[in-house]
N, C-alpha and C positions, 0 to 999 in steps of 0.2 A: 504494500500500500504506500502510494508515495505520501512523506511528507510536504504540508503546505499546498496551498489554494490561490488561484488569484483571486483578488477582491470579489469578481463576479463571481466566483462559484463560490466565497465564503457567503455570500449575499443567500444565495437559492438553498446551502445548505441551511442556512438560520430559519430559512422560511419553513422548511420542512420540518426543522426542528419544534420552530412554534404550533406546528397543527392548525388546532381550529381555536387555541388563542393568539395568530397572526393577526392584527385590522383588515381592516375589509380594505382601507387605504392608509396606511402606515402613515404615521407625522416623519417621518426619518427614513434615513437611508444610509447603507454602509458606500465609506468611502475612505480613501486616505487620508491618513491624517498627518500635518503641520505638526501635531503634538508628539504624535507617538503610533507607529505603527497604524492599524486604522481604526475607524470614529465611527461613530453618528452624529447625521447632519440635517437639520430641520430640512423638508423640503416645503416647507409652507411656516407660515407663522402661526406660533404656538401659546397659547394661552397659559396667565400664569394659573398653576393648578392642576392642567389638564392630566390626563392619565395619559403616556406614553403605551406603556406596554406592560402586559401579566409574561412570567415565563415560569416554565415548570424547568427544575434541576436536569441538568443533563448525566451528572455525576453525586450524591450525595453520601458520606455516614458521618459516625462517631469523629469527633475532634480529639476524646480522648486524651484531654488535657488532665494534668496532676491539678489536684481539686475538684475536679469536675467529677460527677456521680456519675462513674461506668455500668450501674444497674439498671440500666435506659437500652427498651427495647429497639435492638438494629433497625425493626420494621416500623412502627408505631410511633417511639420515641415515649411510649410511656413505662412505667417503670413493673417490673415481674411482680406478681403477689410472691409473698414467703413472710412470715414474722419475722425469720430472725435478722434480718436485714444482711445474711453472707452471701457471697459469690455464689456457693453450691444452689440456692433457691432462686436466681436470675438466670443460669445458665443452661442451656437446651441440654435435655439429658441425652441427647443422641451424642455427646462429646467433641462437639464441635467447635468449643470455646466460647460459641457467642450467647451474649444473654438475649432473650427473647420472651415473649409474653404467651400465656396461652391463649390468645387469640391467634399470635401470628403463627408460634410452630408448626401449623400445617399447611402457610401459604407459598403456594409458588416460588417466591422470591428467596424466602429463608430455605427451603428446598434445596436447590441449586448452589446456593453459597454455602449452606451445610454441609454437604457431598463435597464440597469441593474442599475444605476444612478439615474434614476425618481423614480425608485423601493427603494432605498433608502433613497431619500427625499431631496436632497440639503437645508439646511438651511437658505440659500441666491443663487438664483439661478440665481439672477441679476447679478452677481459678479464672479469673478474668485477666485476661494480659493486655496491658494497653497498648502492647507493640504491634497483635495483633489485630487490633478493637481497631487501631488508626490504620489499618492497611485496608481496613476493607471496604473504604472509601476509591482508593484504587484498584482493586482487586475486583471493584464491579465492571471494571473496562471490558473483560472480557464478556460480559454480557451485553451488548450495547450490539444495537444492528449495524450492517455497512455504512449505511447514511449517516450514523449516530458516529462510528467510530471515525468515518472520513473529518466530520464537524471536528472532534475531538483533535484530530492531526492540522488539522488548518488553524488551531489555538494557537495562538503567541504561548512559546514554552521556554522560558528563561532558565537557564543554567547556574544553579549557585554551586559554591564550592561543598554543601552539604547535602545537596540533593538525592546521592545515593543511599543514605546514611537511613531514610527511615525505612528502605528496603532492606537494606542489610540487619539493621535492628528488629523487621520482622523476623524476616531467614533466623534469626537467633530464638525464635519462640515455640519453630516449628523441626518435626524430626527431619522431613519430605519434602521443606520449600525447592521449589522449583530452580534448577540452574540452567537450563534451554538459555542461553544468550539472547535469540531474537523477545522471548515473555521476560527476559529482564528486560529489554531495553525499550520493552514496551511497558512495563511497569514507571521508569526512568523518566520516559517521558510525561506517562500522566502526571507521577510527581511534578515535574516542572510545571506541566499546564494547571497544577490544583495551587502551585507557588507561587506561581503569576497573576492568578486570573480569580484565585476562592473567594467567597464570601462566608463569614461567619454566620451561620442563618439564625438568628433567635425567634422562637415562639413559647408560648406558654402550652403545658399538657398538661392537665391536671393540676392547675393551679402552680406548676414546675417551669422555671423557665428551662429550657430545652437548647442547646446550642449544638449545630451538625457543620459540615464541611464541606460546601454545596457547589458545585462548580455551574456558573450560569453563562454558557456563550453569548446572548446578547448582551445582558448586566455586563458582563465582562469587557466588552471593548468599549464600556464607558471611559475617555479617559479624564484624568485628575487636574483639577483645578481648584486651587483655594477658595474661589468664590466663583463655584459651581450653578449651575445653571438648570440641577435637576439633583432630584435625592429619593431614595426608596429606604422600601418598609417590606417586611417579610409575611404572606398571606399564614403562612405557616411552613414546615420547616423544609419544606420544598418548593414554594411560589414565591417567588418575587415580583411587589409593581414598584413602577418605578412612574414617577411625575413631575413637573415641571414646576420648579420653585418661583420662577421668574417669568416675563413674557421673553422668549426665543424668537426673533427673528428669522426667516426663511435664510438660507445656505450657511447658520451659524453653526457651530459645532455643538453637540450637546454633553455635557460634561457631570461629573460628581465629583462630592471630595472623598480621597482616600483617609484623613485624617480626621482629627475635632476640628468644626467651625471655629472656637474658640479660642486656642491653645495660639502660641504665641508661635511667630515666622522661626523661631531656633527650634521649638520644639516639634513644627510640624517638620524640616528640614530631618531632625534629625529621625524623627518616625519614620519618615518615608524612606530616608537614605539605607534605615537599617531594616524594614520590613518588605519594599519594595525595590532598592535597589537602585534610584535616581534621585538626584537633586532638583526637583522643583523651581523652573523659571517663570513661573506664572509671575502678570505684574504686581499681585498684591507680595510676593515672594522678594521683588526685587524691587522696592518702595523702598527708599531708606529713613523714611519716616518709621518705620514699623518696625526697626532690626537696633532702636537702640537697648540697651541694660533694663530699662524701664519698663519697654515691651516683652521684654521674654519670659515674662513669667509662666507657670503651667495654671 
C-alpha cells in the first residue's frame, strides 16, 4: 500500500470516511496549507457559531495514563461490575488482558481483539497492563477497511525520537508479540499518525469523566493558531463537532488552538514545542507586546 495521497485523493478519502455525517454542501474544503502541511478552507463565509462538521473516530482506545482508572471498558468506556474494585473482576475471563463489561464481552469488536490477544500471550493475564491497554488503540489498525487504512496512510505521520518505544514496551507485556517487520512498521506508523494528529477525547459515562485516544482525520488537519478561528467539543468518546468561534470569511483558513486560550506566548511556545514539535509563528506568537516577564505567567 503506498504511502501518502495527493490532496485530491486525501479530499474523496475524508469524504468516504464521513459517511452520511458529510454536508450535503461542506463550508470547507481540503487544500494546502501556508501553515502546515494541508488545511481547511472556508469556501463560502461562515457564520460565527455555525457547526462545521460531526466526525466519528477513525482510530480510538484507552490512553492508559498512570492515574487514570484502567477498569474502563475497551468497548463502552464504562467501568466492569465487581465489588472488590481489583483487576481480576474488570478483566475478560477469556485471558485476554483487557477489561470489558458484561455487556460488551460478546460483541463483535471485543471478539476479534480478544482472539487476537490470547494469540499473543499476555504475560500476566490476571492483571491489567497499561502497556498493553495503550497499544490497542493501535493494534485496531489492523481492523480498518482498505479505504479506512489508505485514509490512515495519507495522515501526516511525524517521526519523534521515541516513537518506537510504546511498541517495544508493548512486545514487553506479551509472550507472542508479533516481529513480521512489514506489522511492525505498520504499527510505527500508526504511532506516529496517533502523535501527530490524536485528540484526547473527554466524555462523561456514568457520571465518570472518560478520556480515550481518538484519532480524527478531519479534526486533525485543523491547523494551530493562537487565536483560532474554530474550536470543538466531544459528542462522546468517539464524535467530534467542531464550530466556528468567529465569522470566517470565504478562502480563509480555518484553524484551532492546540494549547490554552489563556496561558501566556512562553508557555504556549513551550507546550507546543514539547508536545507537538514546532515553534509557533502565528502573529499573536510574535507580538512583542505579549513576550514581556509580565506576560508569561501560566
Amino acid at each position: 500500500m503506498a504511502i501518502g495521497a495527493s490532496t485530491q485523493e486525501l479530499a474523496a478519502l475524508i469524504d468516504a470516511h464521513l459517511g452520511e455525517l458529510r454536508p450535503e454542501l461542506p463550508a470547507w474544503r481540503v487544500a494546502d496549507s501556508p501553515i502546515s502541511g494541508r488545511g481547511l478552507f472556508a469556501v463560502r463565509d461562515i457564520a460565527k457559531g455555525e457547526l462545521l462538521f460531526r466526525e466519528r473516530t477513525l482510530l480510538v482506545g484507552p490512553t492508559a495514563h498512570r492515574g487514570r482508572n484502567l477498569r474502563t471498558c475497551t468497548q463502552c468506556y464504562r467501568q466492569p461490575a465487581g465489588e472488590d474494585g481489583s483487576d481480576a473482576a474488570a478483566l475478560c475471563t477469556a485471558g485476554c488482558g483487557l477489561p470489558v463489561c458484561g455487556g460488551c464481552v460478546a460483541s463483535p469488536r471485543h471478539a476479534v481483539e480478544c482472539q487476537l490477544f490470547r494469540k499473543w500471550k499476555p504475560k500476566d493475564p490476571s492483571r491489567i497492563d497499561p502497556r498493553a491497554l495503550r497499544i490497542l488503540s493501535v493494534v485496531r489498525c489492523f481492523f480498518l477497511s482498505e479505504s479506512q487504512r489508505q485514509l490512515l496512510y495519507a495522515m501526516q505521520a511525524n517521526a519523534d525520537r521515541y516513537y518506537m518505544r510504546e511498541v517495544q514496551r508493548a512486545a514487553e507485556s506479551f509472550d507472542h508479540f508479533p516481529r513480521d517487520q512489514d506489522m511492525l512498521e505498520y504499527f510505527y506508523r500508526t504511532v506516529c499518525a496517533f502523535n501527530t494528529n490524536a485528540f484526547e477525547s473527554r466524555c462523561q459515562v456514568d457520571g465518570r469523566e472518560v478520556v480515550a485516544r481518538a484519532l480524527f482525520p478531519l479534526a486533525g488537519m485543523l491547523n494551530h493558531q493562537c487565536t483560532p478561528n474554530a474550536a470543538h467539543h466531544f459528542e462522546d468518546g468517539e464524535t467530534i463537532v467542531v464550530t466556528a468561534t468567529e465569522r470566517i470569511p470565504l478562502g480563509a483558513e480555518i484553524t484551532m488552538s492546540y494549547a490554552k486560550l489563556l496561558w501566556s506566548t512562553l508557555a504556549r511556545k513551550m507546550f507546543l514545542g514539547m508536545t507537538k514539535h514546532f515553534m509557533c509563528q502565528c502573529p499573536r506568537c510574535q507580538d512583542p507586546t505579549l513576550t514581556s516577564p509580565q506576560s508569561n505567567n501560566f
